[in-house]
C-alpha positions in Angstrom: 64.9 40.5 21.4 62.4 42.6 19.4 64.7 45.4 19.0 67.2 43.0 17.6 64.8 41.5 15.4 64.1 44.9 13.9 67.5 45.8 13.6 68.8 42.8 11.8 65.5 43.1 9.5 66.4 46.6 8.7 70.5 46.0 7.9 69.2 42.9 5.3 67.2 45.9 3.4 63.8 44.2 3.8 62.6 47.4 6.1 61.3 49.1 3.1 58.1 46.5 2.8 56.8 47.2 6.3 55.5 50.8 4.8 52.2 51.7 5.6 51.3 51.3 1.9 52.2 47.6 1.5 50.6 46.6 4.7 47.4 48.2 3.6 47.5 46.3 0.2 48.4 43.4 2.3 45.9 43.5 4.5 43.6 44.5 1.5 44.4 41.5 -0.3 43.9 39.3 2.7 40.5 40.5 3.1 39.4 40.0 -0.3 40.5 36.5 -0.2 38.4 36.2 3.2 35.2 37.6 1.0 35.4 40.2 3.4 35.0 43.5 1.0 32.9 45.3 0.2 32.3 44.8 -3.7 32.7 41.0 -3.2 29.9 40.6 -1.0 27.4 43.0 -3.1 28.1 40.9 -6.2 27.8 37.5 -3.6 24.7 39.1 -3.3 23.8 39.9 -6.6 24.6 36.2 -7.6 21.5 35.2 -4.8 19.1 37.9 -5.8 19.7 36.9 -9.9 18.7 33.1 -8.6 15.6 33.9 -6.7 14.3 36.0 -9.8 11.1 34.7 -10.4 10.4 35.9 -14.1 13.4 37.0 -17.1 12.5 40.1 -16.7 13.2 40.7 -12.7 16.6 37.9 -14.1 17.5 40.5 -16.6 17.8 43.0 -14.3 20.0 41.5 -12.0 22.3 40.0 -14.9 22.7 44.0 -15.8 23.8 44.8 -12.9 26.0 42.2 -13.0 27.6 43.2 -16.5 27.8 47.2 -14.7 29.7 45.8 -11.9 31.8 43.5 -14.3 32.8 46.1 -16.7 30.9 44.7 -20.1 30.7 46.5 -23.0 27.8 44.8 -24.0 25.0 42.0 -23.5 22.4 40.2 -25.4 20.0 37.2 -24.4 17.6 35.3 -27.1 15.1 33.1 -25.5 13.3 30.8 -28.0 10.3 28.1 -27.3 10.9 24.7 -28.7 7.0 24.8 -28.7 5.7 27.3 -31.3 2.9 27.9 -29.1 4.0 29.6 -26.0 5.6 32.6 -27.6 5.8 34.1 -24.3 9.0 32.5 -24.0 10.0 34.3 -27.2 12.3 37.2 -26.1 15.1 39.0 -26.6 17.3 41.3 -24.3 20.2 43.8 -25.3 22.1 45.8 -22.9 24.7 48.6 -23.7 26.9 49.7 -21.2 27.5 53.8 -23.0 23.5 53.0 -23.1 20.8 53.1 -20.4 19.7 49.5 -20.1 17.5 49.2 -22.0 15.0 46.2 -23.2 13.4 45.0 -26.0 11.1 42.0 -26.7 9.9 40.2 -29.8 6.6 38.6 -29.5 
């Protein structure tokens, strides 16, 4: 029965997409779907370490990281008080990927 099977599969033409190539991006694409790789799960974690940041600066960090992985050219993030007098919340971030990250703040 098997043999038949692969015998009729091979006269319709359809042989050709059992090559080791196409099962490999089969199997490949199954995976990723499963959140099995490797990349998915580092950004999964990524995504958990950039919400247990406790301050914007250990947040910035992991968004960079982030924008690496993602391929961004570049980032910026402005952070203004609505109360003029805690201008520790007065900040800004810039991020360059042909750049070291790099950080600057306005206080």
């Amino acid at each position: 029965m098997g043999a038949g099977a692969i015998i009729f599969v091979r006269k319709l033409g359809y042989f050709e997409y059992f090559a080791s190539d196409k099962l490999y991006g089969w199997f490949k694409d199954v995976t990723d779907e499963a959140g099995f790789s490797r990349d998915r799960r580092s950004f999964l974690s990524l995504q958990i370490d950039t919400g247990r940041s406790e301050n914007f600066e250990e947040l910035w960090q992991n968004i960079t990281i982030a924008f690496k992985m993602l391929e961004f050219d570049m980032a910026e993030l402005h952070l203004n008080s609505k109360n003029p007098s805690k201008s520790e919340l007065q900040k800004d971030w810039a991020w360059a990927r042909d750049v070291a990250a790099k950080m600057r703040y306005s206080e």
